[in-house]
C-alpha beads as a LAMMPS data file, in Angstrom:
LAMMPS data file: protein, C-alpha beads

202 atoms
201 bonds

1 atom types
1 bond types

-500.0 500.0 xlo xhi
-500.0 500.0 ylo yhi
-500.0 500.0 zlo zhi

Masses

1 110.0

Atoms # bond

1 1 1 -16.771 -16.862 10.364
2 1 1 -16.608 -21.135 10.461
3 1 1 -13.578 -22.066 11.183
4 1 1 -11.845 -24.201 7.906
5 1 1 -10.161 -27.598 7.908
6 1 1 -6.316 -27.205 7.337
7 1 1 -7.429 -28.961 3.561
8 1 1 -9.661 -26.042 3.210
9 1 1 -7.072 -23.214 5.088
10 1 1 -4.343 -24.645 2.274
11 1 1 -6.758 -24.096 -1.014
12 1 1 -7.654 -20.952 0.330
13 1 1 -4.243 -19.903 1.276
14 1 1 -2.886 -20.317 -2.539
15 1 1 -5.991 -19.026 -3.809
16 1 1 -5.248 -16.175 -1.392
17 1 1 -1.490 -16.129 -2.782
18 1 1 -2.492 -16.244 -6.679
19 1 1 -4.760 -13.400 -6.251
20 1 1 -2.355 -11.301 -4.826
21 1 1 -0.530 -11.576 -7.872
22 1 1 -3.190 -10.741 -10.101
23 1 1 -3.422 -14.237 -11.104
24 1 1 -7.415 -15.470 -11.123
25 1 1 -6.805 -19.186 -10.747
26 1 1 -8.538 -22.021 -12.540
27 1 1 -10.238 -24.801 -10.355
28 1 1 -8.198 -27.248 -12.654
29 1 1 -5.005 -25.251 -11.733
30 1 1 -5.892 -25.705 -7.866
31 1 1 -6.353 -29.526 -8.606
32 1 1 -3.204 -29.587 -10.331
33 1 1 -0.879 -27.768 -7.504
34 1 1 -2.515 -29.721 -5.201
35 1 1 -2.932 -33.254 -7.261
36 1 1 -6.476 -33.478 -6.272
37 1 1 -9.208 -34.393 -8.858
38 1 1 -10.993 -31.610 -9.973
39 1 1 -14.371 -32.960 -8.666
40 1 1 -12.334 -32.458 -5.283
41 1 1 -11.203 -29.102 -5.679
42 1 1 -14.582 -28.044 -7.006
43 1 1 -16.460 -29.363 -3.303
44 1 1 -13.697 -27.620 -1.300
45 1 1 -14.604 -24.250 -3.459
46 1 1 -18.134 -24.477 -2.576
47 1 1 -17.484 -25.209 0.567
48 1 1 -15.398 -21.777 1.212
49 1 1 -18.177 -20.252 -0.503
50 1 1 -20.561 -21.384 2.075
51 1 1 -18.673 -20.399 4.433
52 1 1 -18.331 -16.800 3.552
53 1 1 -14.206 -16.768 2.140
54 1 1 -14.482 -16.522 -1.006
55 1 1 -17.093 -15.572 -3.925
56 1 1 -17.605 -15.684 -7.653
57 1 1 -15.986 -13.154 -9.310
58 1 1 -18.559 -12.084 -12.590
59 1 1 -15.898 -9.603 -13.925
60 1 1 -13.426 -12.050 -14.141
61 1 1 -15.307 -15.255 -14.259
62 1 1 -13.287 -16.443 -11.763
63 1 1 -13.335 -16.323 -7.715
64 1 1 -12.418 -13.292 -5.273
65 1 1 -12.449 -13.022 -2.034
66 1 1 -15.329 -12.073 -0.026
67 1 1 -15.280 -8.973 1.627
68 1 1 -16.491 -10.155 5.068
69 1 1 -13.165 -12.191 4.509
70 1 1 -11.033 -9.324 3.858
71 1 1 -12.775 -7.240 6.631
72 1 1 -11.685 -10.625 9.180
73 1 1 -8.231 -10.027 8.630
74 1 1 -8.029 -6.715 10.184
75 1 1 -4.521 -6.167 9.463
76 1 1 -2.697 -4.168 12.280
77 1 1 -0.595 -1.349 11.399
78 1 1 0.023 1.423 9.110
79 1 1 -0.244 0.088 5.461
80 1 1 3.354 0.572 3.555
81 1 1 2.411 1.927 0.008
82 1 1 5.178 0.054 -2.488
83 1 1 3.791 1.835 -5.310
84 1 1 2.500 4.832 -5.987
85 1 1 0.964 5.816 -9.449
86 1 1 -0.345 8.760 -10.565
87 1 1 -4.309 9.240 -10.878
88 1 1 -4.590 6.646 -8.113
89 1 1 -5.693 6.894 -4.639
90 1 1 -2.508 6.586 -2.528
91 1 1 -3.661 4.182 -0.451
92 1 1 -5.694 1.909 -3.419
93 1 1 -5.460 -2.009 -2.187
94 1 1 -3.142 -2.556 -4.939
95 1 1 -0.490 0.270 -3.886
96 1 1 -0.120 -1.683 -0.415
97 1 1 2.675 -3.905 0.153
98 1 1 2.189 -4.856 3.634
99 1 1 1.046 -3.148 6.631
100 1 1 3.446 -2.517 9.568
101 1 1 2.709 -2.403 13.723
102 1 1 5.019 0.733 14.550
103 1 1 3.764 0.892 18.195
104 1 1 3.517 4.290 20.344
105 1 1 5.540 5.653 17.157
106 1 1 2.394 7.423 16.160
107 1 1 -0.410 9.545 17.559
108 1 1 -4.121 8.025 17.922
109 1 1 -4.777 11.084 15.915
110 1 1 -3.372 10.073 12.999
111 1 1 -4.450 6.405 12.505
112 1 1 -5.150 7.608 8.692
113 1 1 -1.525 8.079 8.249
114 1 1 0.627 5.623 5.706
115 1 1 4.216 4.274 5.580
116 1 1 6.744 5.001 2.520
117 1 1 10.189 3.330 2.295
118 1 1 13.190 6.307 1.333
119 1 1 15.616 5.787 -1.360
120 1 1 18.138 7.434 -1.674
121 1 1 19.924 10.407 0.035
122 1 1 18.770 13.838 -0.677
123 1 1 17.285 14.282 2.930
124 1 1 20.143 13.002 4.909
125 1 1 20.714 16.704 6.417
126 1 1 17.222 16.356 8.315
127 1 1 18.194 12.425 9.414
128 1 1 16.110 11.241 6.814
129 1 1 18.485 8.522 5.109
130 1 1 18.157 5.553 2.542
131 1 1 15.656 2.662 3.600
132 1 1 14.040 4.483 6.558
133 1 1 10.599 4.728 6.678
134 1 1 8.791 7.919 6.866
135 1 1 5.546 8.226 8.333
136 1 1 2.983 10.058 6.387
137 1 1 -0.117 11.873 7.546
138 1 1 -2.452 12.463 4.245
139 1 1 -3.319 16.080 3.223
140 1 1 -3.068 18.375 0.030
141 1 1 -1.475 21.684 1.461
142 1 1 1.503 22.280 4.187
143 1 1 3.409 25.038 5.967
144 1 1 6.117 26.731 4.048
145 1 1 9.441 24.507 5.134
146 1 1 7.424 21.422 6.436
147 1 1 8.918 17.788 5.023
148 1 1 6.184 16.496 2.998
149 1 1 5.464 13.777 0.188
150 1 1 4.947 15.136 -3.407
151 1 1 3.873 12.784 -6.164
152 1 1 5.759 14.499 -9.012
153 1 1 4.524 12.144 -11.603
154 1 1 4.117 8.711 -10.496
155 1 1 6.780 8.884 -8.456
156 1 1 6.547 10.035 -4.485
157 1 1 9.414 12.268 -3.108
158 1 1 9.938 13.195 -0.168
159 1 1 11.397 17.006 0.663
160 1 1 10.749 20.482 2.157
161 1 1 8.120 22.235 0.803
162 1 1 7.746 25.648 0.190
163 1 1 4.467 27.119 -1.506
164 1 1 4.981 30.430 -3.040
165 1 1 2.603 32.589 -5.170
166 1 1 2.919 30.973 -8.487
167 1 1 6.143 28.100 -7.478
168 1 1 6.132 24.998 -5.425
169 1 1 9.399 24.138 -4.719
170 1 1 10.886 20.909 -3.103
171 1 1 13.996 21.094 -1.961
172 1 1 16.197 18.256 -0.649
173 1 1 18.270 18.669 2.495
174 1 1 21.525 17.410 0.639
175 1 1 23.792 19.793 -0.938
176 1 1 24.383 17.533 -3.716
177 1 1 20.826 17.834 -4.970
178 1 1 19.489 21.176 -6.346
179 1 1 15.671 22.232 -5.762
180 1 1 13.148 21.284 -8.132
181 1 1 10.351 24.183 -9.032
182 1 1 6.960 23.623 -10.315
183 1 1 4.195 26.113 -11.298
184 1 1 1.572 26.602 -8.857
185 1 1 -1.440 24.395 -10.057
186 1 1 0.558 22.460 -12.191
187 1 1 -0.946 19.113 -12.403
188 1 1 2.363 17.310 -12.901
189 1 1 2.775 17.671 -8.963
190 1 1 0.807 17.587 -6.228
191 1 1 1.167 17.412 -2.443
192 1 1 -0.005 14.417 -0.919
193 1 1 0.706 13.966 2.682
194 1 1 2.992 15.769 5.821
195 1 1 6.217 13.915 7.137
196 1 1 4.952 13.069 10.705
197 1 1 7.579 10.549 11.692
198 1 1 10.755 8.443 10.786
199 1 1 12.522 5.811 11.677
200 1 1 14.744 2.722 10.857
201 1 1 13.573 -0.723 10.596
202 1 1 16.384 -2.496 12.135

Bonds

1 1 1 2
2 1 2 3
3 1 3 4
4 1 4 5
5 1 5 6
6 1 6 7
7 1 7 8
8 1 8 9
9 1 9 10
10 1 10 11
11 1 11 12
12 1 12 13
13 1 13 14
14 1 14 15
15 1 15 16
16 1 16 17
17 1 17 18
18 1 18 19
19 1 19 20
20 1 20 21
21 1 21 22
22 1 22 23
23 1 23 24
24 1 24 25
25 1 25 26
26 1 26 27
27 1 27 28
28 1 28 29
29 1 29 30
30 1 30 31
31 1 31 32
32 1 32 33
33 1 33 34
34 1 34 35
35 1 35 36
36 1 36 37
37 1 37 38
38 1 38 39
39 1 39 40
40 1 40 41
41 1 41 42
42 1 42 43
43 1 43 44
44 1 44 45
45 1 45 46
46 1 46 47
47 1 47 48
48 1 48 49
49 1 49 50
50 1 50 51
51 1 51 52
52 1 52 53
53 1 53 54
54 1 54 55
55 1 55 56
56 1 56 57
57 1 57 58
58 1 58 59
59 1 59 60
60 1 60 61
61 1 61 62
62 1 62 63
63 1 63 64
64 1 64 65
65 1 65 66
66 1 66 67
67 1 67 68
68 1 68 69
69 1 69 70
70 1 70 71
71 1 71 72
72 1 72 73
73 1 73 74
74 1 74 75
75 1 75 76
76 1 76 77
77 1 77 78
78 1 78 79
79 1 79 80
80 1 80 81
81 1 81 82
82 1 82 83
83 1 83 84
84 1 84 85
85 1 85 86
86 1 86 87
87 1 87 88
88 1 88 89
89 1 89 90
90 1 90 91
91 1 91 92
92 1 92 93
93 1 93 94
94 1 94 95
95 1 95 96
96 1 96 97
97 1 97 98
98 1 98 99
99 1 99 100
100 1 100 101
101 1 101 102
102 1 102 103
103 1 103 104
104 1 104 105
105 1 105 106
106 1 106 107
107 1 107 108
108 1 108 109
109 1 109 110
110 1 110 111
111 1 111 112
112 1 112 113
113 1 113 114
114 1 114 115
115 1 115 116
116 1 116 117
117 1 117 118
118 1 118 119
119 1 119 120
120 1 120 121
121 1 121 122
122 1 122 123
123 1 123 124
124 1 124 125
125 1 125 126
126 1 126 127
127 1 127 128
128 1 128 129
129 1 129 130
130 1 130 131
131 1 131 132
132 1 132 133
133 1 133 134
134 1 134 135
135 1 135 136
136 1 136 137
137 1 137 138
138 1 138 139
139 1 139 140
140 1 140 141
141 1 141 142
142 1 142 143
143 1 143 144
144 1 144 145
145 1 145 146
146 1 146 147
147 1 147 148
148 1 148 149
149 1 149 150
150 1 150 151
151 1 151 152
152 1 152 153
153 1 153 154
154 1 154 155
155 1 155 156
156 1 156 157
157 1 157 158
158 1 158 159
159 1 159 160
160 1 160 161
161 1 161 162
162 1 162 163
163 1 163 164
164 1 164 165
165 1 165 166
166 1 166 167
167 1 167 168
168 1 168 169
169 1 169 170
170 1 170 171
171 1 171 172
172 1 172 173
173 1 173 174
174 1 174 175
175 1 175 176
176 1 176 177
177 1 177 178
178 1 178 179
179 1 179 180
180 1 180 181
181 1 181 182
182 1 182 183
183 1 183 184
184 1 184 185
185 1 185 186
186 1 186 187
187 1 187 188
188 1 188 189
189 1 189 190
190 1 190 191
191 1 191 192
192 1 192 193
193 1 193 194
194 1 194 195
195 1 195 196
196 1 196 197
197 1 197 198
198 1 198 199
199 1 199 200
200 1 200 201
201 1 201 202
């Protein structure tokens, strides 16, 4: 892609910064922030629209970035999911919080695989503790005793698994915590990935 002045690299860095927070903004906003006349602002926009960065957005009637810009970026890493909600894909654009270079940490075979952040201690007995990150490879079934991630609700867990006849049962490795039982095909929980990894972000 052209390469931007550092003018241009600024506007498109907030624009960059305002999207990410769900926040479309105005051209006379960007003038503003910047104390540029709008007229300005406007010939810098079309400009990075020229150029390939950004686009209009017809949804919103705003801008967006372009997806050539996005696909630039090539983030490197595992993508951390901050947020998991239920009925989403796990690993939707707006569930990702920032992507992470863990190294030789994981297998080339598992390049699909995702980051979650622990809290709390119910899986301290198998050296899982609060604030590490677990390494996730995605898939819908496991082994019987395997440490997986459940979304029980819009909330991720992570715990044993055990898949019985008509139960699935996660059960933390803290004595302190009791095991929690579902119904088999019960839609209020679901499997969604395998505990490949862990470690501590120090």
């Amino acid at each position: 892609m052209e390469v931007l002045t550092a003018k241009q690299q600024r506007i498109l860095d907030f624009i960059e910064q305002k999207l990410s927070d769900s926040a479309v903004p105005s051209q006379k906003e960007i003038a503003e922030h910047f104390g540029l006349a709008q007229n300005a602002i406007y010939q810098i926009v079309t400009y990075l629209k020229k150029k390939g960065y950004i686009e209009d957005n017809s949804v919103h009637r705003g801008l967006r970035l372009s997806q050539e810009y996005i696909s630039s970026k090539q983030p490197r890493g595992l993508p951390v999911v901050g947020r998991v909600a239920a009925g989403e894909p796990i690993l939707a654009e707006q569930n990702i919080t920032v992507y992470m270079d863990i190294g030789s940490l994981i297998s080339k075979q598992s390049k699909d695989a995702f980051l979650l952040r622990v809290v709390g201690d119910s899986m301290i007995d198998a050296g899982i503790v609060n604030n590490d990150y677990v390494i996730v490879k995605p898939q819908t079934t496991i082994e019987n005793g395997q440490i997986g991630v459940a979304l029980v609700g819009d909330e991720a867990t992570v715990k044993r698994i055990f898949l019985k006849a008509d139960q699935v049962v996660l059960k933390p490795a803290n004595l302190k915590y009791k095991p929690k039982t579902f119904k088999r095909g019960d839609n209020a929980v679901r499997i969604i990935g395998k505990v490949i990894g862990c470690f501590r972000n120090i």
